[in-house]
N, C-alpha and C positions, 0 to 999 in steps of 0.2 A: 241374717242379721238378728243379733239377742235382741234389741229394742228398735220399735216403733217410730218413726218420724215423719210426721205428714206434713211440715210446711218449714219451710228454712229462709232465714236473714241471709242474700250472698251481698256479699264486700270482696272489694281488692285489697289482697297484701301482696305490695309490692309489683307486679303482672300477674299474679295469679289470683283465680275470680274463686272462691273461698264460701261456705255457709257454717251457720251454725244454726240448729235445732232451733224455730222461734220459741219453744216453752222454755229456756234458757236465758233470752234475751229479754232483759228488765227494760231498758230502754235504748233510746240516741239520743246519743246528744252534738251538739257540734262543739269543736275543741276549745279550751280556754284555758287562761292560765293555770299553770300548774306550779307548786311548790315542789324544789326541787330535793330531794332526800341524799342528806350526804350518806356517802361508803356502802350508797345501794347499788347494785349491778346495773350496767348499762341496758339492759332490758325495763328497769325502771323509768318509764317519763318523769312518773313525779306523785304526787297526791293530792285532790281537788276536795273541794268541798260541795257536795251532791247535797241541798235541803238537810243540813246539817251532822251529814253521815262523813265521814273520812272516806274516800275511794281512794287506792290503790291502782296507776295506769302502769300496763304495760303497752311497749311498743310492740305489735304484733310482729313487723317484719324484722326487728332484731330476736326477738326471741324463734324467730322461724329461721333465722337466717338467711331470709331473702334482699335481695335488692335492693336496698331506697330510692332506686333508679327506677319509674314507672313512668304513664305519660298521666301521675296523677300529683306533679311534683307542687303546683301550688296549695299551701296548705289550707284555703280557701274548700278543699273539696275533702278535708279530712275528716272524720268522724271520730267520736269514742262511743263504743258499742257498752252497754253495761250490760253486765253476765252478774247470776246470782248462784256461788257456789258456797255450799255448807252455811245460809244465814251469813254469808260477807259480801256484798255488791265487789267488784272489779270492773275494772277499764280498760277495755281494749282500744287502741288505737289503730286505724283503718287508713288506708288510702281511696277508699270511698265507696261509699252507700250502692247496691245495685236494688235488685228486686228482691219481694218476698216471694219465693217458690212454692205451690203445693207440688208431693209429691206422691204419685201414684205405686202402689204395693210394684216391687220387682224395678223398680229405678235406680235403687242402688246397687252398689256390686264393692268388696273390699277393694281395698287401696292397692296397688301394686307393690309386688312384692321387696322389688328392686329399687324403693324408696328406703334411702339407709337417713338414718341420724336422728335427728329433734322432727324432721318433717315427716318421717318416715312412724314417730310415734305417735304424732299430734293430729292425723287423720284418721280417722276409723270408716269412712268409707266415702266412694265417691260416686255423684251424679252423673248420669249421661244426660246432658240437656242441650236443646236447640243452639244454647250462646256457647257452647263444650262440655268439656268437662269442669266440673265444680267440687273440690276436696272439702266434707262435712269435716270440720274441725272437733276431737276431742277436746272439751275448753279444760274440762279436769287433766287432763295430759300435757297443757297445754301452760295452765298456772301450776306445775310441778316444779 
């Protein structure tokens, strides 16, 4: 692995149990209204107003192309994760909050190979952990 990661945010997209690098992760927050952006791709939720910033949400499981079908369907258990890339907060939207992970040198191992598409880009490596396996999300591959 080129870079270092010692503690990771894991979330559900969709049935699959997911992290991201926490030096990445600005905040959570729980979901709230959203304005909706016309002749934006469906991968857009909408755009919130975060203490005065404009955020940008996407929906993680459409731009992953997973499921909407979880057993995380009440959106009572939703989250939007905030990622901070190049100076612009972003919003991901989650089917729910798990644990913060540290992780120990030699835990990860690349993604497999026979992951073709947007998913197949959007992980750069995954964990072996006690709950399974957990796919570290590229978030820069990810807002492409």
């Amino acid at each position: 692995m080129a870079e270092e990661i010692n503690r990771i945010v894991t979330f559900f997209a969709g049935e699959s149990l997911c992290g991201i690098d926490i030096l990445e992760t600005q905040e959570i927050i729980k979901t709230t209204q959203m304005t909706p952006v016309p002749l934006a791709p469906d991968t857009i939720s909408g755009i919130i107003n975060l203490r005065g910033s404009i955020v940008t949400v996407i929906d993680l499981n459409r731009r992953l192309g997973l499921s909407e079908e979880s057993g995380f369907t009440d959106p009572v258990s939703h989250r939007i994760i905030i990622v901070r890339i190049q100076e612009e907060s972003i919003g991901l939207v989650v089917n729910a909050i798990g644990d913060v992970i540290d992780i120990a040198p030699g835990d990860l191992a690349p993604p497999p190979g026979n992951i073709q598409g947007i998913q197949g880009r959007c992980f750069k490596s995954v964990l072996r952990h006690e709950q399974g396996l957990i796919g570290i999300l590229d978030v820069t591959t990810v807002l492409e």
